[in-house]
LOLO-282228 format. One record per atom (N, C-alpha, C, O): x, y, z. Coordinates in steps of 0.02 Angstrom, whole numbers, plus 50000, padded with zeros to 5 digits. Layout:
// residues N
XYZ/...
END
This chain:
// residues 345
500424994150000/500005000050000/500445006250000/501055005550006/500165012749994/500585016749988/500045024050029/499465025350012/500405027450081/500305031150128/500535038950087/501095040650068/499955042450084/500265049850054/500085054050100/499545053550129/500565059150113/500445064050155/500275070450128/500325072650071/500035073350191/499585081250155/500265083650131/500815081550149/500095089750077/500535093850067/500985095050081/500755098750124/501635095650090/502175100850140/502265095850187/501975097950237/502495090750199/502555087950263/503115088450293/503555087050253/503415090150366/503905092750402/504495085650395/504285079950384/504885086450400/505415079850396/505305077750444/505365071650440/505065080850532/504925076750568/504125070550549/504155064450562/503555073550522/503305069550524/503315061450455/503075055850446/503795066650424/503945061650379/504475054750415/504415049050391/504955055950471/505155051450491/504535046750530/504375040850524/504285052250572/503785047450615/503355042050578/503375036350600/502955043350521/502765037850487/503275034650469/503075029850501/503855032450441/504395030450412/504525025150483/504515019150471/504655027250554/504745022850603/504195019450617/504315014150646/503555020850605/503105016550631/502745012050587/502335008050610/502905012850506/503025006850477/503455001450500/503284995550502/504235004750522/504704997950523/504494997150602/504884992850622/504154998650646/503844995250702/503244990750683/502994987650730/503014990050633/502584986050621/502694981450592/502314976750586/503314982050566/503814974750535/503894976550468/504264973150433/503464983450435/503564981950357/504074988050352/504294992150392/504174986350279/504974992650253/504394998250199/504004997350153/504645004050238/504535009650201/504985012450139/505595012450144/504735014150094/504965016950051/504545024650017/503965025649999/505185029150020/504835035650016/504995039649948/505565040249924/504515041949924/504425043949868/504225053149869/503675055049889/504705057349847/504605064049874/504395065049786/504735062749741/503665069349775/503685073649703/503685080849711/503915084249756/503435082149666/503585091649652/502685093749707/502535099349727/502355088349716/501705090949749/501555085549809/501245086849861/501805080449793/501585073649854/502115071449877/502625072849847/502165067449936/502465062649928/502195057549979/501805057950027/502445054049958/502275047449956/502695040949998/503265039749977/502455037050050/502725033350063/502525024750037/501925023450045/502805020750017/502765013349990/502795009450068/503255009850108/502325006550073/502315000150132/502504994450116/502004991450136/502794990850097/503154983350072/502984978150119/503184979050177/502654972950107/502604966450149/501954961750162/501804963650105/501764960050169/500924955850178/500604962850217/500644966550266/500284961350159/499854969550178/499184964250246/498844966150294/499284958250215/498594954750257/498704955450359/498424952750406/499044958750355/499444958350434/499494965850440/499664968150495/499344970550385/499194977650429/498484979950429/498124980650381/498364981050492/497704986250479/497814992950451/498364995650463/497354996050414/497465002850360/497235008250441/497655012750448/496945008350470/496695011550522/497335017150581/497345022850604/497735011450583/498205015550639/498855020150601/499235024350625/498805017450531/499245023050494/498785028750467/499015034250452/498175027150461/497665033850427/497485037050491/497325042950483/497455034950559/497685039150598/498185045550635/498165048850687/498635045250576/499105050350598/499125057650577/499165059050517/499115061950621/499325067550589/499545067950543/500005063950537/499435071950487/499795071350416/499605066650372/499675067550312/499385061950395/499425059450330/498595059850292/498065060150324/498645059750235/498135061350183/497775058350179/497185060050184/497995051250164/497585045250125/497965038850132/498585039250131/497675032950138/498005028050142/497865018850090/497655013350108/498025020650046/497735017449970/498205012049975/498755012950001/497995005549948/498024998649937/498304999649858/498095003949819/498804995049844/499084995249799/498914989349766/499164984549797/498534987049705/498204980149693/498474978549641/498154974649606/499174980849616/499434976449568/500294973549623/500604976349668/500384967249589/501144962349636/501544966949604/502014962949602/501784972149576/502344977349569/502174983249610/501804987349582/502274983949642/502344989549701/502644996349681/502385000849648/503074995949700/503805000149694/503935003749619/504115009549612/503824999749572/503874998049507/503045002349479/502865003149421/502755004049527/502085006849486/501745012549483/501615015849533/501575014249423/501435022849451/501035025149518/501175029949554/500515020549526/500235024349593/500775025149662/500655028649710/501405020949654/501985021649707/502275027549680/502445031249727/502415030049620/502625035649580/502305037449525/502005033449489/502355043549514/501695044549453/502155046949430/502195044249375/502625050849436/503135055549363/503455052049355/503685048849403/503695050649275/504125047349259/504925049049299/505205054249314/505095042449305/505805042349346/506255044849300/506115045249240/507025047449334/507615051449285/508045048049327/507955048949387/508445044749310/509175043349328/509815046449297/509715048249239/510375047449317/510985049649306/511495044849322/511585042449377/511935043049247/512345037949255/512985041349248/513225040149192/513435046049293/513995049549294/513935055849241/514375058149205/513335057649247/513155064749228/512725062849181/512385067949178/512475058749138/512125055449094/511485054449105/511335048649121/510935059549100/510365055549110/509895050949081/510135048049032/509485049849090/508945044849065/508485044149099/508395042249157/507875047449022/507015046649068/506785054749085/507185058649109/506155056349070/506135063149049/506365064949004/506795069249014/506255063248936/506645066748863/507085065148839/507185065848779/507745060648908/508215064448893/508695055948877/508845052448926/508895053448800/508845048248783/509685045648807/510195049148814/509575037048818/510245034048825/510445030448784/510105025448770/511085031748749/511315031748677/511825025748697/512425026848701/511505018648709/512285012848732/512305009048663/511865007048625/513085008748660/513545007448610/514165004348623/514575007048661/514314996748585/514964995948582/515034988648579/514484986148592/515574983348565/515354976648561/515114974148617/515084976048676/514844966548571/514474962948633/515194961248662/515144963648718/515724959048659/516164955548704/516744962048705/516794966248660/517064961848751/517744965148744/518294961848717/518444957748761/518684961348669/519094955448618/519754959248651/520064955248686/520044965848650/520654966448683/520574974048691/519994975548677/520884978448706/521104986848715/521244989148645/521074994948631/521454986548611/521574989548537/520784991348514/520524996948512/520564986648501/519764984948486/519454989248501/519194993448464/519404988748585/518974991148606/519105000148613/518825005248634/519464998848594/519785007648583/519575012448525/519385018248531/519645009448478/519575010448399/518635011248414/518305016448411/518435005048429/517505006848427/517395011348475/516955015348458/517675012648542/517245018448584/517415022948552/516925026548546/518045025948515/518205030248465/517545035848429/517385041748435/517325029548391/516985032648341/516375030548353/515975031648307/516105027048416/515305028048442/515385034348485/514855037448489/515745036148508/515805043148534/515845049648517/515565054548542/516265049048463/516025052648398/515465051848360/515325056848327/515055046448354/514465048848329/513885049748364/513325050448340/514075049848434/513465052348508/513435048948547/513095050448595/513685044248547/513305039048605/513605040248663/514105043848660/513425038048717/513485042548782/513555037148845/513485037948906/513715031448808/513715026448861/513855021248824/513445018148789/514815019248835/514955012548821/514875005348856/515035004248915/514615000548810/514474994548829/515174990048818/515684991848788/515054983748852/515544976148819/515474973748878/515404977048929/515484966948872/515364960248885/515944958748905/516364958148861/516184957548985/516764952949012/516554946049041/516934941749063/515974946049037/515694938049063/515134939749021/514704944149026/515284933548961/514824931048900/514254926648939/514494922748981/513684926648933/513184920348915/513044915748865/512474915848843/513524910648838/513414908148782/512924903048773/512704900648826/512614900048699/512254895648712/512704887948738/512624883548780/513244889848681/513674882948689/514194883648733/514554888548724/514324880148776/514864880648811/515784879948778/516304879148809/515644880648706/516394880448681/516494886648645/516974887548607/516094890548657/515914897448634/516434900848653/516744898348700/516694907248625/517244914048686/516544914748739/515934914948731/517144914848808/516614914648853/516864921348886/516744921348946/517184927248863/517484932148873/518114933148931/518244928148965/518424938048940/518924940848962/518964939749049/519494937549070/518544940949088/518184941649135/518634948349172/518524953649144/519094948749230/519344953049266/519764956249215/519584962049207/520274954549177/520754957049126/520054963449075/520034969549065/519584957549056/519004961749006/518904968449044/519124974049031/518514966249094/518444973749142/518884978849166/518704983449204/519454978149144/520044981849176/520004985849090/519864991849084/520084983349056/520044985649001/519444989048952/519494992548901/518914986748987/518144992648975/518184998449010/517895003448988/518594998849079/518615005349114/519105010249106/519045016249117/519715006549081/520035011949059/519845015248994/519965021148980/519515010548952/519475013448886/518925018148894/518815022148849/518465017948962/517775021748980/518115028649000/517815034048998/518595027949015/519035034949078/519425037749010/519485043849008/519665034448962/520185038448897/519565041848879/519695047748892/518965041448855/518455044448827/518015047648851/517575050848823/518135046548932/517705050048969/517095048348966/516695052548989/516795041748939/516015038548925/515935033848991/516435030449004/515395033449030/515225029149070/515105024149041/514905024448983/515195016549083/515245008849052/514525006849082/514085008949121/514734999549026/514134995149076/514374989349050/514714989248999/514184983249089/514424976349079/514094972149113/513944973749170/513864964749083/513344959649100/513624955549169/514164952749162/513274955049237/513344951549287/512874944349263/512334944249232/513234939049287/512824933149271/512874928649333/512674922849330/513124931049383/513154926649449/513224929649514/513814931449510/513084930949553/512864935349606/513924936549631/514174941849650/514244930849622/514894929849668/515364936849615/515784940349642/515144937749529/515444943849518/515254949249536/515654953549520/514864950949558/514434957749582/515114962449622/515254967949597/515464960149677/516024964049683/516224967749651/516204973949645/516644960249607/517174963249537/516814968049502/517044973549491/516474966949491/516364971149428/515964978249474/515874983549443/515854977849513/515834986949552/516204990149561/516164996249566/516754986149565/517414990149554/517654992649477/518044997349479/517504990449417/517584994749354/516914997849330/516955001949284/516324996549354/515804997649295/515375003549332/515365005549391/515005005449269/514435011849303/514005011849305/513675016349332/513715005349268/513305001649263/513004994349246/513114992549189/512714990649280/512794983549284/512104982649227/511654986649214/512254976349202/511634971449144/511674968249203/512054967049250/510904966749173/510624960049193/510404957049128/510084960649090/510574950349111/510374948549043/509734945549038/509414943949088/509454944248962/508764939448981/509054933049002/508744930749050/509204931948996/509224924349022/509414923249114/509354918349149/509604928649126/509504931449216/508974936249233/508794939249283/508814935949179/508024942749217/507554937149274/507624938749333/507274933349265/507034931149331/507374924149385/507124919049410/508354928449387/508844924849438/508714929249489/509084934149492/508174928549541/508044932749577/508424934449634/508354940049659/508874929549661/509484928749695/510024934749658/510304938649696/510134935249595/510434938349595/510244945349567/510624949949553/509514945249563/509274952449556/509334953049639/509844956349652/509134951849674/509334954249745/510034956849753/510214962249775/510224954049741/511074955449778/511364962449711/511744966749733/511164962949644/511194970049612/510694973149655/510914978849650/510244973749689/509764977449714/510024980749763/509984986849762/510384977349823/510824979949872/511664985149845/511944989249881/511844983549789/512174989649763/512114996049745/511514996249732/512295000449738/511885007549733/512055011449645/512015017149624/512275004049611/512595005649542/512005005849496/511685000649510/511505010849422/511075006749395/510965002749396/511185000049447/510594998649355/510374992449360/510224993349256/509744997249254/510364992049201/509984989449167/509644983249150/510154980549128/509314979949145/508664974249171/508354973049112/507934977249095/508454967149066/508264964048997/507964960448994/508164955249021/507304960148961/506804957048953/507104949248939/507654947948914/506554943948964/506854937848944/506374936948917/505794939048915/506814931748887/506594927048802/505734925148799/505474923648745/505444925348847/504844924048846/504484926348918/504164922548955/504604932448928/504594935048978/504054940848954/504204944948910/503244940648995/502884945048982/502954952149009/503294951749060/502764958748997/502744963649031/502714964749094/503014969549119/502304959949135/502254958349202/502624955449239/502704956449299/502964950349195/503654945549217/504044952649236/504024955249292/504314954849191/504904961049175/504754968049245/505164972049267/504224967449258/504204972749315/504364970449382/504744972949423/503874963349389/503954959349456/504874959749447/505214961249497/505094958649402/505994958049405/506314964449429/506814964949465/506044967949409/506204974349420/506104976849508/506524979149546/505554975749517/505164975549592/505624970549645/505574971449706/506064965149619/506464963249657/507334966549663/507734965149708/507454971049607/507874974049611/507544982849684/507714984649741/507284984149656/506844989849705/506734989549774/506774993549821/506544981949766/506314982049843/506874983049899/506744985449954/507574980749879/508024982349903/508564988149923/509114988449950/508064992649892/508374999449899/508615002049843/508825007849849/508654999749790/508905001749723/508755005949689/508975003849635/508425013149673/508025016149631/508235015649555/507845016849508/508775014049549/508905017749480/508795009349439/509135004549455/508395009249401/508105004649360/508065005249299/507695010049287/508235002949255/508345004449175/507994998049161/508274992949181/507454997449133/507074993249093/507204993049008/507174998048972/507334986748987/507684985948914/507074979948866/506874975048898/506924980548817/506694976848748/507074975348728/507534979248716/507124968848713/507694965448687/507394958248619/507644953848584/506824960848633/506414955148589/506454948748607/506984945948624/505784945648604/505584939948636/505494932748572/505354933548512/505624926648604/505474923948575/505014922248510/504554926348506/504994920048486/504114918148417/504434912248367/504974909448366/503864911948331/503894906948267/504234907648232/504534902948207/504384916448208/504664918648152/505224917748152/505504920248201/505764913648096/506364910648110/506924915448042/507484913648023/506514921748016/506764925947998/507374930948053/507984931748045/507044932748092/507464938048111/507454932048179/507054927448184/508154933948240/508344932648289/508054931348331/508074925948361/507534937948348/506934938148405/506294941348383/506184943848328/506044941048414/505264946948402/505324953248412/505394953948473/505324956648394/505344963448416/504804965048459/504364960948443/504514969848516/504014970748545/504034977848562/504264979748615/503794981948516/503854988448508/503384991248588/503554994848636/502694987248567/502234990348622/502214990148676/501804992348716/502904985748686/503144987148767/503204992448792/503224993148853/503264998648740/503745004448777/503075009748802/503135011748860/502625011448776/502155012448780/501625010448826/501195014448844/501645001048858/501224997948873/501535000048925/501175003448962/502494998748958/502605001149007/502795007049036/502995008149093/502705011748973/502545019949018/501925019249032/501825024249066/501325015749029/500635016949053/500605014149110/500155016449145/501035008149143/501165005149198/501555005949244/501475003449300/502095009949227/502705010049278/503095017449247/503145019449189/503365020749322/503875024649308/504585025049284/504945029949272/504735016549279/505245017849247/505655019449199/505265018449152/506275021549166/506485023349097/506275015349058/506015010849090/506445014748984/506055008948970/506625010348887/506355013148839/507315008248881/507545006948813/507565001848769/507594996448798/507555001448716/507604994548659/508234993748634/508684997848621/508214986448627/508974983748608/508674980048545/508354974848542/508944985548484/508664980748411/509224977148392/509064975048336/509814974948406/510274973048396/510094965348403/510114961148358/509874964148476/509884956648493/509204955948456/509254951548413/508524959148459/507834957748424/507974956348345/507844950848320/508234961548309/508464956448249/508754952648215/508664949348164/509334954248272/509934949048249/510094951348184/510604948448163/509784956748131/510204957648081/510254965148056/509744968548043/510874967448051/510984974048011/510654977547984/510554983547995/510454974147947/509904979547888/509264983147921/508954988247905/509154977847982/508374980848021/508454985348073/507984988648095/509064985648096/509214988448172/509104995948137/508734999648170/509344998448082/509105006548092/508485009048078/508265014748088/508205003948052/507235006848047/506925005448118/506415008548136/507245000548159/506864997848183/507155003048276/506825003848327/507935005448258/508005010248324/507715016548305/507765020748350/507355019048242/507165025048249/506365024348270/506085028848302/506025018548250/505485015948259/505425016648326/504905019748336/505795014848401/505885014348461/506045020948496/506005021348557/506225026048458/506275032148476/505905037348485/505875042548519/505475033348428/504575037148390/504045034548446/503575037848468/504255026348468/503785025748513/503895027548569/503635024148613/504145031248581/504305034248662/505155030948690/505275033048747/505425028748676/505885023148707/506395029848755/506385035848743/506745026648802/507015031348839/507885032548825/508295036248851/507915027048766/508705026248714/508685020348673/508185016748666/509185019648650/509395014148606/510135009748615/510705011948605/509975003548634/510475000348641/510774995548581/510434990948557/511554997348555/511604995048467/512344992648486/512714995948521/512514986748460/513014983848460/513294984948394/513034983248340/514004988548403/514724991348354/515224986648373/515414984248426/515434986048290/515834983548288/516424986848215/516244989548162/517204985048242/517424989648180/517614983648126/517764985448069/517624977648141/517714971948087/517074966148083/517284960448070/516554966548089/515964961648121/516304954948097/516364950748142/516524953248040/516714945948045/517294944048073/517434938048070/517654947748098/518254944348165/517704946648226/518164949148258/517284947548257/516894948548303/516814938948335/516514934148312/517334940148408/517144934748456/516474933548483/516354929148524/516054937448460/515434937348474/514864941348449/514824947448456/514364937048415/513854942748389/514014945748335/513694950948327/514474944148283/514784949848258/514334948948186/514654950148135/513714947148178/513294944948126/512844952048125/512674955748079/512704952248221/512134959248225/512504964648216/512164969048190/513014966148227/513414971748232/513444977948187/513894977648145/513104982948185/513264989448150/514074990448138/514444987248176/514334994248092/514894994548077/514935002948096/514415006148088/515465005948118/515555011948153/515235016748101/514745019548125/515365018448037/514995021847982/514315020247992/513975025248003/514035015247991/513275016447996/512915017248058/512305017848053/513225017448125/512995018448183/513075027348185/512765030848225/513575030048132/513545037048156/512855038848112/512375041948135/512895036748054/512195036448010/511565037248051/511145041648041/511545033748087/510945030048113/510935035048176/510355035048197/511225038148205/511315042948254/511025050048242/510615053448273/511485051248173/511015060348141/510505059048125/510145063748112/510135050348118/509415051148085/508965052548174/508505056548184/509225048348219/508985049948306/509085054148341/508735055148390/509805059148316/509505064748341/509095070948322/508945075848357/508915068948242/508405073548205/507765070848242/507385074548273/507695065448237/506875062048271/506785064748360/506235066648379/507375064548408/507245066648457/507255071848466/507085073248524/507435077948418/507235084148414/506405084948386/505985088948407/506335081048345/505515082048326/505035080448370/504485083248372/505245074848416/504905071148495/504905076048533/504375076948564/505485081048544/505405085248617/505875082048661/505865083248721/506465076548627/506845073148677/507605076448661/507695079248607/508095075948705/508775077848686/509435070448698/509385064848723/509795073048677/510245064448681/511115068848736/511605068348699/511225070948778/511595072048824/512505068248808/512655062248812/512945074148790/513425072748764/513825070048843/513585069348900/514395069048821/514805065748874/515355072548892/515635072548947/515455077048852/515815081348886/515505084048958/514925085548970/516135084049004/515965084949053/516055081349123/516215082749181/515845075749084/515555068349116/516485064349168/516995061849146/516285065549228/516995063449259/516665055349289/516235053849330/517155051149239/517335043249251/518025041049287/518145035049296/
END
């Protein structure tokens, strides 16, 4: 349920409700806007009476929250959420431009592509130091060496990173190079280890799985949250289907379906949904048109020496392409795309 207080409420009485939730056993979570705010009650609501909290001075109203995403839902927050990833925002307009291979192959490489995705806007380098492969004889990436080498190449360019966690025991390591953590589909509902990213205070981006409905994808989200986490990046990554044309499904009306449901930012990854070149630039301007909060596009500067993925891969020339056509469209939206000068990594 979620407890709103009148107008203006004093920080003292905002603690006092805040302690007499966690005397009642449940965890508060507080939500300040430009007119309300709002406290989140977390826990078997069947064990509180609504009575002794609508009793208090201050408070307004005391409303039952009837969907299993809590935290994750507009009536817990109604304005869309904004995060900042080392000066970078995302959500409110203001789009996240991630770029760069799926794997990190060495420092040369990975040097040459943040290069010229940086030069053509993007505002947040990606790569892969712990691969998810299907086959286990696959490159299974770099792991500590990889990450040593996404962060410096993040700090030469001054672009904030991000890189895929796939087991709760790297969560350390990799807080120590990254600025932002994946969660992949195929870990979107490892809820063990959405917990344990939840207890870090690093983003979170959070990828739809392979057959993972809209509701799946929030409850996932709601276990990253519940732990104290705010900053939540919700990703399209295309879902399973019949169609044995392209890679994945694309699911455009996610972005839309979950700005009508949740405050969180909400980007598409057409890279993994089509698995092929030719579609990723109709199909990231398509995601930009529908509201999306960025675009996540895998570069590459040779795709067929690519240790991974290197089939989906934009080639640095057409990712800058594909960039002047998104930032003409997010000027026609009312959205802006936030350069990296500035930005201390």
């Amino acid at each position: 349920m979620i407890i709103v207080l009148k107008p203006h409420p004093s920080p003292e009485l905002i603690q006092h409700v805040v302690d007499r939730i966690r005397e009642l056993g449940f965890t508060p979570h507080l939500s300040q806007g430009v007119s309300r705010t709002i406290i989140g009650v977390i826990g078997d609501e069947e064990k509180l009476q609504v009575q002794p909290l609508q009793a208090i001075e201050g408070v307004e109203q005391v409303v039952p929250i009837l969907k299993p995403y809590k935290l994750a839902s507009r009536e817990f927050h109604a304005e869309d959420s904004q995060f900042e990833i080392k000066g970078i925002k995302v959500g409110r307009g203001h789009l996240l431009m991630i770029a760069g291979p799926c794997a990190i192959e060495s420092e040369p490489i990975l040097v040459e592509i943040a290069e010229k995705v940086k030069e053509a806007g993007a505002n947040l380098l990606r790569g892969g130091a712990f691969k998810p492969r299907t086959s286990p004889y696959s490159f299974q990436g770099l792991g500590e060496d990889g990450l040593k080498i996404l962060k410096a190449t993040g700090e030469r360019f001054a672009m904030p990173v991000v890189t895929e966690v796939m087991d709760p025991r790297q969560i350390d390591l990799v807080v120590k190079y990254a600025d932002m953590i994946q969660i992949g589909a195929r870990n979107m509902q490892n809820f063990d280890l959405l917990k344990e990213v939840g207890r870090t205070r690093l983003p979170i981006l959070l990828k739809r799985g392979l057959a993972a409905t809209v509701k799946d994808l929030l409850m996932s989200a709601e276990y990253i949250l519940s732990q104290g986490n705010r900053r939540v990046i919700l990703c399209e990554r295309g879902v399973k289907s019949f169609e044995d044309s392209t890679r994945n499904m694309l699911d455009l009306s996610i972005v839309p379906n979950v700005k009508g449901m949740s405050h969180l930012p909400i980007i598409v990854d057409p890279s993994h949904a089509t698995g092929r070149p030719d579609l990723i630039p109709a199909m990231a301007r398509a995601s930009v048109a529908a509201g999306a909060d960025g675009v996540h596009i895998e570069v590459h500067s040779c795709p067929e020496k690519a240790l991974s993925d290197g089939p989906q891969a934009l080639l640095p020339n057409q990712y800058a392409a594909l960039m002047d056509d998104l930032r003409a469209l997010a000027g026609v939206m009312g959205q802006k795309i936030d350069s990296c000068e500035g930005v201390t990594v």
